[in-house]
N, C-alpha and C positions, 0 to 999 in steps of 0.2 A: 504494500500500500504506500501514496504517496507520502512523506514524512509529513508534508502540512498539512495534511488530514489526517491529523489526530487530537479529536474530536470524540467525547463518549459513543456519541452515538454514530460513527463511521465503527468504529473500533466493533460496536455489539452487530453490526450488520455484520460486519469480518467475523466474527464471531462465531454467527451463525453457520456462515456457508463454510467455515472451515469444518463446524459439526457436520454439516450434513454431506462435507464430504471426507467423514470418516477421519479427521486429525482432531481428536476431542480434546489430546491432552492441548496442542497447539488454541485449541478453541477456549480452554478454561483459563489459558494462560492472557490469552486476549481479552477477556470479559475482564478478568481482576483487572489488569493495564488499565483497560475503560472505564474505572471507577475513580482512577488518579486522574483522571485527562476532566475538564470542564464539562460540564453538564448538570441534569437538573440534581437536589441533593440524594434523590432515590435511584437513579437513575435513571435511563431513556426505558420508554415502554420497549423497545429490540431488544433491553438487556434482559426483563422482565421475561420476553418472548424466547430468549436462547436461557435464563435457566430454568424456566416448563420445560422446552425440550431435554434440554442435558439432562433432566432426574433432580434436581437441586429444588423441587417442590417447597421448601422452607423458607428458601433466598425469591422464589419465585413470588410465593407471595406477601413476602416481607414488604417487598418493592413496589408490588401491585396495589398495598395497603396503603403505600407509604406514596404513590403517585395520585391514587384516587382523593389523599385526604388533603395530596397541596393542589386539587383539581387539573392535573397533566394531562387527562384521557379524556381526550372528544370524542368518542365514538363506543358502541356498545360490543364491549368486549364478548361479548356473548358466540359471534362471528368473527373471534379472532380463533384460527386453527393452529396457530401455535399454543394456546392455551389448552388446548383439549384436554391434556394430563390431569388437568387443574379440576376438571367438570367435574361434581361432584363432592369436591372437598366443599366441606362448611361455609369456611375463612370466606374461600373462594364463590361462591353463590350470594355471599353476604354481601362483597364486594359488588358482585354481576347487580345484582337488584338492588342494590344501592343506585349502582352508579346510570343504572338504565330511568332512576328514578328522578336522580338529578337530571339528566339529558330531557325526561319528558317535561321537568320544572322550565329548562330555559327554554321549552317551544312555547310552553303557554306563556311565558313573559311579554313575550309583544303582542299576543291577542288581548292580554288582561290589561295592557296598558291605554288599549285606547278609548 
């Protein structure tokens, strides 16, 4: 990668695709690196997304907890497919309907406003 894109969230993309082409330990090595380099304090929702996949289920939705609650996530994670591991766990469903709850709050904000 180029050296001046190192950036959290170039680094968790790299991340991924190095998992998913089978160099995990090179890919776990990347995510930590990612957490030194600038970005949000939880980190990018791609780092969240690479460790659901990697198995690191703890760290996954530590992050996930931790982006929902500084409002990171525009979009309903629900059809995020790197999450899939996640379907199911508590934490994580807590999260899911939460955060599907808030997204439905800021639709009706500007019909409520007028």
């Amino acid at each position: 990668y180029c050296a001046q894109q190192r950036h959290q969230e170039t680094l968790a993309v790299l991340a991924m695709f190095q998992h998913r082409a089978g160099r995990t330990a090179d890919a776990r090595r990347t995510a930590e690196e990612s957490l030194r380099l600038p970005g949000p304090e939880g980190g990018c929702m791609n780092l969240v997304d690479y460790w659901a996949v990697s198995g690191d289920r703890t760290r996954a939705l530590r992050q996930l907890r931790r982006l929902f609650e500084m409002r990171m996530i525009d979009y309903d994670i629900t059809g995020d497919g790197d999450l899939q591991s996640l379907h199911g766990d508590p934490e994580y469903e807590a999260i899911a309907s939460a955060q599907k709850e808030h997204l439905a709050r800021l639709q009706r904000a500007p019909a409520e406003g007028r």
